[in-house]
C-alpha positions in Angstrom: -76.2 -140.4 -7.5 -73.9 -142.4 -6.2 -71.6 -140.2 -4.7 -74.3 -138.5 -2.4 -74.9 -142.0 -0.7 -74.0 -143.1 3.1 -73.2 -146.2 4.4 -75.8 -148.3 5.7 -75.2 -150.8 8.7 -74.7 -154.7 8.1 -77.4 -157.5 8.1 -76.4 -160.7 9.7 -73.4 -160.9 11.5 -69.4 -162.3 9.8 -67.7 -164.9 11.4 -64.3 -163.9 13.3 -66.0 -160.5 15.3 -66.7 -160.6 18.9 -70.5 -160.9 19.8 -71.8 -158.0 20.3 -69.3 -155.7 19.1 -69.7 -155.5 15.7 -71.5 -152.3 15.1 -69.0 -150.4 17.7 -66.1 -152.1 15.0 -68.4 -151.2 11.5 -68.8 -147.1 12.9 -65.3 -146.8 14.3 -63.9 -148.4 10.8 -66.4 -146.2 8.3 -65.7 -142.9 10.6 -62.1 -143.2 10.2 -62.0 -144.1 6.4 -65.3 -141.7 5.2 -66.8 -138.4 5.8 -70.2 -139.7 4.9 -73.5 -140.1 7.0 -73.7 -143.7 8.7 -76.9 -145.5 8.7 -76.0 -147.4 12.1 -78.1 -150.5 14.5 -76.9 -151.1 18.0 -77.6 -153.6 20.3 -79.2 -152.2 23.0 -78.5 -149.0 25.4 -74.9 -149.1 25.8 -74.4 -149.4 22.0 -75.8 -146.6 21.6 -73.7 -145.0 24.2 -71.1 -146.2 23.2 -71.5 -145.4 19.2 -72.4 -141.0 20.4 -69.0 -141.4 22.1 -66.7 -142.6 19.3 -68.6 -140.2 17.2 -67.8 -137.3 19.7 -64.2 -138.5 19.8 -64.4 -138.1 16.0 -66.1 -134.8 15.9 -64.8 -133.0 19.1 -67.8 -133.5 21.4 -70.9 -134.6 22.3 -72.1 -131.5 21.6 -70.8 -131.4 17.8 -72.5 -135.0 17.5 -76.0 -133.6 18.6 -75.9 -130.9 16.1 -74.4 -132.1 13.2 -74.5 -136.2 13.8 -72.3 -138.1 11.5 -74.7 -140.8 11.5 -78.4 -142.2 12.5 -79.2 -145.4 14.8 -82.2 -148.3 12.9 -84.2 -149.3 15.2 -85.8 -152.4 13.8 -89.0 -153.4 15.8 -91.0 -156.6 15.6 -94.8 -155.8 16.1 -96.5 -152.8 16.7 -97.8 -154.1 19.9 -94.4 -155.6 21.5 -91.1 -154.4 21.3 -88.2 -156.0 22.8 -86.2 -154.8 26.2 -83.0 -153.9 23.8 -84.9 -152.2 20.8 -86.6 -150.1 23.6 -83.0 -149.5 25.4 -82.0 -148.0 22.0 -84.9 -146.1 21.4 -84.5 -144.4 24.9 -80.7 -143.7 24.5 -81.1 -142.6 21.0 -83.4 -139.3 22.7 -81.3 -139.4 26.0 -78.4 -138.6 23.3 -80.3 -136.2 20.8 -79.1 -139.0 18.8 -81.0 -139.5 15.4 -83.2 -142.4 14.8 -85.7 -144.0 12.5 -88.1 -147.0 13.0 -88.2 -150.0 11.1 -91.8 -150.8 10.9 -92.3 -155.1 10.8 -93.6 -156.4 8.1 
């Protein structure tokens, strides 16, 4: 049903955004316009970060994010023996935070 789907975070990256920034811009905009879950990437630790606090500004707290998060981080890995410095940053954050997360298993 359509109306029981989230949002899902972008592939590839539009022209006119600053590097980097993108997914901070793309949670802050869907937050602000929709009360559904967000399917979110980062791009590394501090995205993370950064993404638990604009959802806590949205929610009330930190605390309001952990229990009832209004969305989950994609982690995106590329082999199942090597995983890059930022996908680990994320992964770390994600249960620093109590932040949810699923892996993207490489294909």
């Amino acid at each position: 049903m359509i109306g029981e789907c989230g949002y899902h975070a972008r592939h590839g990256h539009p022209t006119g955004y600053p590097p980097g920034r993108l997914d901070r811009i793309l949670l802050s905009t869907i937050l602000k316009n929709s009360s559904k879950h967000y399917y979110s990437q980062g791009l590394g630790g501090a995205s993370v970060r950064d993404q638990v606090e604009i959802a806590a500004v949205v929610q009330g707290s930190t605390q309001a994010v952990r229990q009832h998060p209004c969305f989950s981080m994609v982690v995106c890995l590329v082999s199942p023996l090597v995983h890059p410095a930022e996908r680990v940053q994320e992964i770390m954050e994600c249960a620093a935070s109590g932040s949810r997360s699923g892996w993207k298993p490489p294909i």
